[in-house]
N, CA, C and O atoms as a printed pandas DataFrame, in Angstrom:
     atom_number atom_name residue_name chain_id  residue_number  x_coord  y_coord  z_coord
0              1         N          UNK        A               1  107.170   77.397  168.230
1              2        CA          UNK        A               1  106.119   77.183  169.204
2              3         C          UNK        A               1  106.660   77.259  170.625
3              4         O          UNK        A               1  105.902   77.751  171.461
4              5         N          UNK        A               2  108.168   76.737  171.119
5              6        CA          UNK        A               2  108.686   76.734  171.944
6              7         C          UNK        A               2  108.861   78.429  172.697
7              8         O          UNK        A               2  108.525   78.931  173.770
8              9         N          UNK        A               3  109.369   78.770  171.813
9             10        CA          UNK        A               3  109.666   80.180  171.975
10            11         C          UNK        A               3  108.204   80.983  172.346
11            12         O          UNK        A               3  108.270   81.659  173.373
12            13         N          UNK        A               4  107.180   80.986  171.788
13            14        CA          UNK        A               4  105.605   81.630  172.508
14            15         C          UNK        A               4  105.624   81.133  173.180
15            16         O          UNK        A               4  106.592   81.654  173.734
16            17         N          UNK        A               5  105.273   80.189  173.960
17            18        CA          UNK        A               5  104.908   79.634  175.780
18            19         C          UNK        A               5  106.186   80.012  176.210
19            20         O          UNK        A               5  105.983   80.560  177.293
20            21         N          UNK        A               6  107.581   80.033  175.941
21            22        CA          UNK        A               6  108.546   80.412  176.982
22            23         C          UNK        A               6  108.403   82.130  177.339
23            24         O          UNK        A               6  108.647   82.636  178.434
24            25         N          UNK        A               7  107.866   82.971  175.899
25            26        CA          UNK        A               7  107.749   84.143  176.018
26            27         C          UNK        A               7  106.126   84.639  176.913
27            28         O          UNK        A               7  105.906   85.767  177.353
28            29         N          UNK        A               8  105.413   83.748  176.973
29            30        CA          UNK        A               8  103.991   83.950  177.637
30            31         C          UNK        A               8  104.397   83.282  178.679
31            32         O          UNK        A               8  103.525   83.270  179.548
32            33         N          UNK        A               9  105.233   82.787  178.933
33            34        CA          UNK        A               9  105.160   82.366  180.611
34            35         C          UNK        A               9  106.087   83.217  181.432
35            36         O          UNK        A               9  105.822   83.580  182.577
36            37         N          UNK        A              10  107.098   83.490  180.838
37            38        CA          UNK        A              10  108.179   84.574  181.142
38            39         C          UNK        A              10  107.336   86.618  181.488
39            40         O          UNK        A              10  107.751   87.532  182.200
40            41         N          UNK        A              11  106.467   86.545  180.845
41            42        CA          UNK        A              11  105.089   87.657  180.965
42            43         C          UNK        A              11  104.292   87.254  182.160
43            44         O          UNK        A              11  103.767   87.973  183.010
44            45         N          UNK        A              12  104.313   85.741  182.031
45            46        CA          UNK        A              12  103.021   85.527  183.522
46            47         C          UNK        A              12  103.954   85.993  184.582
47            48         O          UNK        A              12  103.702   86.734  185.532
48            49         N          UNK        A              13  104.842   85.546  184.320
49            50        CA          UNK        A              13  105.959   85.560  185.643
50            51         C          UNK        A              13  106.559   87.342  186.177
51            52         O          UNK        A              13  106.687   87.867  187.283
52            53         N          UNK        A              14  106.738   87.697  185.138
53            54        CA          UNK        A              14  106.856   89.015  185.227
54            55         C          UNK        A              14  105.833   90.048  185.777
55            56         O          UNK        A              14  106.128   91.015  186.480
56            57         N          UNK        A              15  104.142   89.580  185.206
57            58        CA          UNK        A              15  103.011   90.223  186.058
58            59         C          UNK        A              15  103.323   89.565  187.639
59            60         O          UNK        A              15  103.190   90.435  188.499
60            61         N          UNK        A              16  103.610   88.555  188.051
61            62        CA          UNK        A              16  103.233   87.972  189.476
62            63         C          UNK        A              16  104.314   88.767  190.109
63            64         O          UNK        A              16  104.132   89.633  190.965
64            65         N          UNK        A              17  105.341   88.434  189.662
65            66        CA          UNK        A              17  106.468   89.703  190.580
66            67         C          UNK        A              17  106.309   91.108  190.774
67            68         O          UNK        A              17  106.541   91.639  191.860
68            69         N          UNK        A              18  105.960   91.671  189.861
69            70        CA          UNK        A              18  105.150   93.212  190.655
70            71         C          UNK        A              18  104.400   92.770  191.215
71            72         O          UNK        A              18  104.711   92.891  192.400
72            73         N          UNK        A              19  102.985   91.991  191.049
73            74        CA          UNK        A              19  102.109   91.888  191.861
74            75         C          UNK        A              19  102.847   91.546  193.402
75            76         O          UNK        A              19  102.657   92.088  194.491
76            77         N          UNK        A              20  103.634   90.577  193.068
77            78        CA          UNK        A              20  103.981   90.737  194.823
78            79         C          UNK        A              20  104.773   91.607  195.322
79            80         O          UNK        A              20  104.730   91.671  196.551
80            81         N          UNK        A              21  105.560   92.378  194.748
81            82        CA          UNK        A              21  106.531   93.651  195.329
82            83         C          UNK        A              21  105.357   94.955  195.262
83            84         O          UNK        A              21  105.723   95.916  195.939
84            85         N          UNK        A              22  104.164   95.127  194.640
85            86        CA          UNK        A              22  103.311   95.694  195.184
86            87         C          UNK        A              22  102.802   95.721  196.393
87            88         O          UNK        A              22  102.813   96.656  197.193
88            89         N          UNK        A              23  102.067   93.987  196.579
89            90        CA          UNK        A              23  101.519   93.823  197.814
90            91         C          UNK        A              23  102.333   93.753  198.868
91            92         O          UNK        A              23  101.798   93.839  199.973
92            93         N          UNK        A              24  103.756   93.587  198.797
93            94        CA          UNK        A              24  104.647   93.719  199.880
94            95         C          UNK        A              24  104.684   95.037  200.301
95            96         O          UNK        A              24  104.134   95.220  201.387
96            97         N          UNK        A              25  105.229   96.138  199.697
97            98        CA          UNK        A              25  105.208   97.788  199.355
98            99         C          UNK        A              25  103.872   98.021  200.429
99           100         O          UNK        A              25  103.963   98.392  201.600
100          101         N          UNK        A              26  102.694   97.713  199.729
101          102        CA          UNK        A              26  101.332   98.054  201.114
102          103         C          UNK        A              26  101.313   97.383  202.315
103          104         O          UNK        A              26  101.129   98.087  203.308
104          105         N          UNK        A              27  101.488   95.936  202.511
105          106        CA          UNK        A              27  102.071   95.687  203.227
106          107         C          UNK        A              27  102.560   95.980  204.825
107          108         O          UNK        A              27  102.081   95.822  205.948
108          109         N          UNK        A              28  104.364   96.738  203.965
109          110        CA          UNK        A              28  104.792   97.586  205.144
110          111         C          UNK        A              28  104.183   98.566  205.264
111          112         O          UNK        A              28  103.897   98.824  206.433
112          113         N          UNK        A              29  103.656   99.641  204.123
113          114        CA          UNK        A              29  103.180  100.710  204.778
114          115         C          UNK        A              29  101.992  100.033  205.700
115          116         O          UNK        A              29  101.767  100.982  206.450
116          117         N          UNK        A              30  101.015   98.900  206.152
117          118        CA          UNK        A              30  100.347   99.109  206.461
118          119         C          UNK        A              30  100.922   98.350  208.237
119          120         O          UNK        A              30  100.444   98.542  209.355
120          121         N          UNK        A              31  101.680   97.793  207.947
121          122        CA          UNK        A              31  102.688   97.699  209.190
122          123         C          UNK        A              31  102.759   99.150  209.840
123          124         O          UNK        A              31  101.974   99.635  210.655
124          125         N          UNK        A              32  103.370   99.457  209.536
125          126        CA          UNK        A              32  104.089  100.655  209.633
126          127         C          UNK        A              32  103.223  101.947  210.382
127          128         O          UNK        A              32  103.660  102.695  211.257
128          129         N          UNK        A              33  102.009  101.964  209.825
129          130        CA          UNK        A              33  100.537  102.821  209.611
130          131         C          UNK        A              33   99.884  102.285  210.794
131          132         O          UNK        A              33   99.406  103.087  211.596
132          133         N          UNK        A              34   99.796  100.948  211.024
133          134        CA          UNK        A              34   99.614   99.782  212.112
134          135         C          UNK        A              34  100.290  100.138  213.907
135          136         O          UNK        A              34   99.658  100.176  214.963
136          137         N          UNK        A              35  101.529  100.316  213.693
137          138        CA          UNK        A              35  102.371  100.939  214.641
138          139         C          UNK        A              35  102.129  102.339  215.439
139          140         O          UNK        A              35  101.918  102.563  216.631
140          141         N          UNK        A              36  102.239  103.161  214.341
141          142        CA          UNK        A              36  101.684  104.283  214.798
142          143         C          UNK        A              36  100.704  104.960  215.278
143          144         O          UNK        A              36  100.593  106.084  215.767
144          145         N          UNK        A              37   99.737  103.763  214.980
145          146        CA          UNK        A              37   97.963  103.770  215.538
146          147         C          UNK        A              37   98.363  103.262  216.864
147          148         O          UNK        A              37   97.707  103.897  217.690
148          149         N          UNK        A              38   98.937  102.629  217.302
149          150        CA          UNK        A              38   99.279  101.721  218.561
150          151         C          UNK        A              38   99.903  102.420  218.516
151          152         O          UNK        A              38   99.750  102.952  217.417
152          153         N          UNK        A              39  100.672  102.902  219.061
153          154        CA          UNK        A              39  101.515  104.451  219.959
154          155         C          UNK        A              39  100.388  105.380  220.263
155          156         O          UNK        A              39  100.219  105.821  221.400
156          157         N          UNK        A              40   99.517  105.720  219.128
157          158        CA          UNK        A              40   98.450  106.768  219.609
158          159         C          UNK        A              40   97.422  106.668  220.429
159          160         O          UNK        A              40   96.948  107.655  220.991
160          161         N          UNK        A              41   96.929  105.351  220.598
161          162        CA          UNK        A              41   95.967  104.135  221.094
162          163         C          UNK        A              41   96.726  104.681  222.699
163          164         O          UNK        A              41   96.333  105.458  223.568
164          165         N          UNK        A              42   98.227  103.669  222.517
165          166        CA          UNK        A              42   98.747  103.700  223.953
166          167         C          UNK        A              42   98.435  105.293  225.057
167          168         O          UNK        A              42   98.020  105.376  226.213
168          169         N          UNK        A              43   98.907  106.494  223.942
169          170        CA          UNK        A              43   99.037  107.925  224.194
170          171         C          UNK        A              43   97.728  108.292  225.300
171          172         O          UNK        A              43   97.743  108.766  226.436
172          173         N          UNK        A              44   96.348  107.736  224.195
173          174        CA          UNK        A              44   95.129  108.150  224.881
174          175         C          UNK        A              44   95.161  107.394  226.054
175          176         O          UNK        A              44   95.356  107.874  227.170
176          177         N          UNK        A              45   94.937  106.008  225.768
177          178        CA          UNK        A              45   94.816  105.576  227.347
178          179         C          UNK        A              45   95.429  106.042  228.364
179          180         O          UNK        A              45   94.837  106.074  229.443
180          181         N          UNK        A              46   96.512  106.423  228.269
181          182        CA          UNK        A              46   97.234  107.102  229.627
182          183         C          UNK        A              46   96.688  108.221  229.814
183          184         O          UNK        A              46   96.390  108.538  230.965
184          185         N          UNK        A              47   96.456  108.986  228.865
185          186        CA          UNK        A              47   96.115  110.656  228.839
186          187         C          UNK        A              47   94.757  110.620  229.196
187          188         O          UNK        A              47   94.440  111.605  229.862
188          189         N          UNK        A              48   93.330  109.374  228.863
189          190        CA          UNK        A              48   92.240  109.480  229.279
190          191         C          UNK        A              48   91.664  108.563  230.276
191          192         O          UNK        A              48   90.493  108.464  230.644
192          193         N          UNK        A              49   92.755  107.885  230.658
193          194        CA          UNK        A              49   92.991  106.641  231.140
194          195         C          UNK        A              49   91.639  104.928  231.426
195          196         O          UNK        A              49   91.208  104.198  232.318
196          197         N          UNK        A              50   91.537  105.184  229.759
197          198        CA          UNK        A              50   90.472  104.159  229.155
198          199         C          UNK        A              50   91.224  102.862  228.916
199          200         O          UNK        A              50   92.386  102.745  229.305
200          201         N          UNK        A              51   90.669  102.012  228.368
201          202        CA          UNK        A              51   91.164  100.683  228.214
202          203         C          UNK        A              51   91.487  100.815  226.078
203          204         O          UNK        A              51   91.103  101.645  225.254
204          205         N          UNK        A              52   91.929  100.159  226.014
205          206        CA          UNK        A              52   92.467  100.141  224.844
206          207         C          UNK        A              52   91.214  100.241  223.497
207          208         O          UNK        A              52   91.146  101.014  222.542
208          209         N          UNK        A              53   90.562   99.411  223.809
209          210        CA          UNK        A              53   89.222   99.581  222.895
210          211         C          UNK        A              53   88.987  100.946  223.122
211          212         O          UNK        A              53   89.170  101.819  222.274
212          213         N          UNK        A              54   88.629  101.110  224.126
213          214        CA          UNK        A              54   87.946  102.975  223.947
214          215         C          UNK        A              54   88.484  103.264  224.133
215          216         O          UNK        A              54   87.978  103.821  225.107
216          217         N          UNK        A              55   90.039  103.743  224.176
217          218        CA          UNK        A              55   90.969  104.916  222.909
218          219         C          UNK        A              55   90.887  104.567  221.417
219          220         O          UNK        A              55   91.077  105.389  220.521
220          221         N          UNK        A              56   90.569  103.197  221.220
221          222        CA          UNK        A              56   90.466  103.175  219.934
222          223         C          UNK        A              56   89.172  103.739  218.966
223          224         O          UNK        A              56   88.915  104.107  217.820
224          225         N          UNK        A              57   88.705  103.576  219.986
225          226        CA          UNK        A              57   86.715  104.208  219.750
226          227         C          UNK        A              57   87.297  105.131  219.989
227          228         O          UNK        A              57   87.977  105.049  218.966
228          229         N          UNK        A              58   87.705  106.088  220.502
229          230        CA          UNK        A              58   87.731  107.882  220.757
230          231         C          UNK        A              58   88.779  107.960  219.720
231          232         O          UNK        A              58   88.550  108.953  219.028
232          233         N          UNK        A              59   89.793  107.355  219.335
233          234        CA          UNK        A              59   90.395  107.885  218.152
234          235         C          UNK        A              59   89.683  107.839  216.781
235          236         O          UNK        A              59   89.729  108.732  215.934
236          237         N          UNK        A              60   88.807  106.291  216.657
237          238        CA          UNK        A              60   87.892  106.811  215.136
238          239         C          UNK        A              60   87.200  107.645  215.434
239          240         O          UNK        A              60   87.380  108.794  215.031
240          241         N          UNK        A              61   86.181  107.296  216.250
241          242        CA          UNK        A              61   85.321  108.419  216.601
242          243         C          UNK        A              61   85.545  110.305  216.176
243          244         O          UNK        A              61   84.663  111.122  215.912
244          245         N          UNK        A              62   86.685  110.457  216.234
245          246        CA          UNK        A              62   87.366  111.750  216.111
246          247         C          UNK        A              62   87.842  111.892  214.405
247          248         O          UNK        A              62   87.540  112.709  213.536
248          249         N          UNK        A              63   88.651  110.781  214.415
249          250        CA          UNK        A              63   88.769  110.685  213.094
250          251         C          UNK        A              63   87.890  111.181  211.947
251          252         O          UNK        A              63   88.125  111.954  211.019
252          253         N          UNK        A              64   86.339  110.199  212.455
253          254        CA          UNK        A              64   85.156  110.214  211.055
254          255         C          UNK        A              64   85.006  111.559  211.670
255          256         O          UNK        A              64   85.762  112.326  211.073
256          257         N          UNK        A              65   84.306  112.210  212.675
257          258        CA          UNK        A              65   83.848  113.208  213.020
258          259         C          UNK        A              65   84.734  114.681  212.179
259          260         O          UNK        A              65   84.185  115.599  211.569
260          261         N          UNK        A              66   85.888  114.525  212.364
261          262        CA          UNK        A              66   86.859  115.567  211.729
262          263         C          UNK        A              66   87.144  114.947  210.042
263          264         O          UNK        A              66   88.194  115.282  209.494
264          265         N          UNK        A              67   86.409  114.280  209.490
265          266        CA          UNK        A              67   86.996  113.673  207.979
266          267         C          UNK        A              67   88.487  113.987  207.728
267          268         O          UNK        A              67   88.962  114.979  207.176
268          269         N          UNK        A              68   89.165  112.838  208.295
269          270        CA          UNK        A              68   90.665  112.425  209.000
270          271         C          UNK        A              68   90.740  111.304  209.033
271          272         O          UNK        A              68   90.152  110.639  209.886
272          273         N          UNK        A              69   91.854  110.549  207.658
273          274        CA          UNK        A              69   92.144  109.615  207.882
274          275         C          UNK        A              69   92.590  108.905  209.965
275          276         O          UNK        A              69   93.012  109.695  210.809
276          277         N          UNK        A              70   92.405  107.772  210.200
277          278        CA          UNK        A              70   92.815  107.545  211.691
278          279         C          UNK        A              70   94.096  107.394  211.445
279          280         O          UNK        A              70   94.581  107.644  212.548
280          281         N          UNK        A              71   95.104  107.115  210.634
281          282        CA          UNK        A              71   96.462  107.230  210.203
282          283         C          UNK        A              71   96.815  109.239  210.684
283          284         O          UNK        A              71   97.312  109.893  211.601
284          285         N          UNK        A              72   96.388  109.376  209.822
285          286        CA          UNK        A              72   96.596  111.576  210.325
286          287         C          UNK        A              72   96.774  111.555  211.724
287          288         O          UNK        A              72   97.711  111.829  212.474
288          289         N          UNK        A              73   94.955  110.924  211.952
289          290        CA          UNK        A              73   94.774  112.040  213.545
290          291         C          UNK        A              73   95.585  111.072  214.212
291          292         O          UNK        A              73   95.956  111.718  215.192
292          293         N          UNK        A              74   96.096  109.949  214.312
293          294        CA          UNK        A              74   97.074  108.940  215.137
294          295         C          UNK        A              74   98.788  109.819  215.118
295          296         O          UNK        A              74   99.631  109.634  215.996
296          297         N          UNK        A              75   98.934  110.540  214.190
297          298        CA          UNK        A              75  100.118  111.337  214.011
298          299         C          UNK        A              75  100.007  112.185  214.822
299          300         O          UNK        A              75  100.807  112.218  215.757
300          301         N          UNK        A              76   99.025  113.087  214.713
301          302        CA          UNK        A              76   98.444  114.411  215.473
302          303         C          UNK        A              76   98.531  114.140  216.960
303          304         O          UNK        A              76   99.040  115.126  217.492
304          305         N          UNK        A              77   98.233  113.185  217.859
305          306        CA          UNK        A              77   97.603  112.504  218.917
306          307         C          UNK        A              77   99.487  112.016  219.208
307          308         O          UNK        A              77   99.660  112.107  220.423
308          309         N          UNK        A              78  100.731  111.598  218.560
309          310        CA          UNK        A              78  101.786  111.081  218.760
310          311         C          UNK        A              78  102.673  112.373  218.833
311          312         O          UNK        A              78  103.717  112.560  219.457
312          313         N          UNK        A              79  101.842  113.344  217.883
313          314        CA          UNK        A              79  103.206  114.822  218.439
314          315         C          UNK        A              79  102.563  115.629  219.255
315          316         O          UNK        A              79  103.113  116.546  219.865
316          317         N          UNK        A              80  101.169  115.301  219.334
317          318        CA          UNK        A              80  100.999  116.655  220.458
318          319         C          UNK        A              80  100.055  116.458  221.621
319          320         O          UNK        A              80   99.387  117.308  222.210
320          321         N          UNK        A              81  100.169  114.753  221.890
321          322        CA          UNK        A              81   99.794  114.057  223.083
322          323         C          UNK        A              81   98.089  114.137  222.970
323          324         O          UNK        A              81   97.480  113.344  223.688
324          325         N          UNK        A              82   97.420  114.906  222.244
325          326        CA          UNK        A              82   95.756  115.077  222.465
326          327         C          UNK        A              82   95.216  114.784  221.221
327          328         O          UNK        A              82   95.713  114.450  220.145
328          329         N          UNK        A              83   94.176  114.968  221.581
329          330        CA          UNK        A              83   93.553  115.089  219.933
330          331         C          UNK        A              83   92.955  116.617  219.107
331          332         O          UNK        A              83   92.543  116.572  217.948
């Protein structure tokens, strides 16, 4: 009897640890994804010289309009200064 609950808890434990090296994994990418929107954000305002909200509105805005993740067109907007 000892041995089933040590082997079913040793399983719970084993699901929760991927689960959290999953949610860590998205996480950074969304760190990461996070960053690079803010560089592109920064890019427009200088280049259209808006306040931070509306580069952020002109970057979705562009985004949905072109069916483009805002991750993409935030790349696009970081190598080639526009949209």
């Amino acid at each position: 009897m000892e041995w089933c609950a040590f082997s079913a808890a040793l399983a719970d434990l084993r699901v929760r640890v991927l689960t959290a090296e999953i949610k860590a994994a998205n996480l950074e990418v969304a760190l990461a994804t996070n960053r690079r929107i803010g560089i592109a954000v920064g890019i427009l305002m200088c280049r259209l010289g808006v306040t931070e909200d509306r580069a952020m509105a002109v970057l979705s805005k562009h985004s949905q309009d072109h069916n483009v993740k805002v991750r993409t067109m935030a790349e696009e907007v970081i190598y080639t200064g526009s949209l």
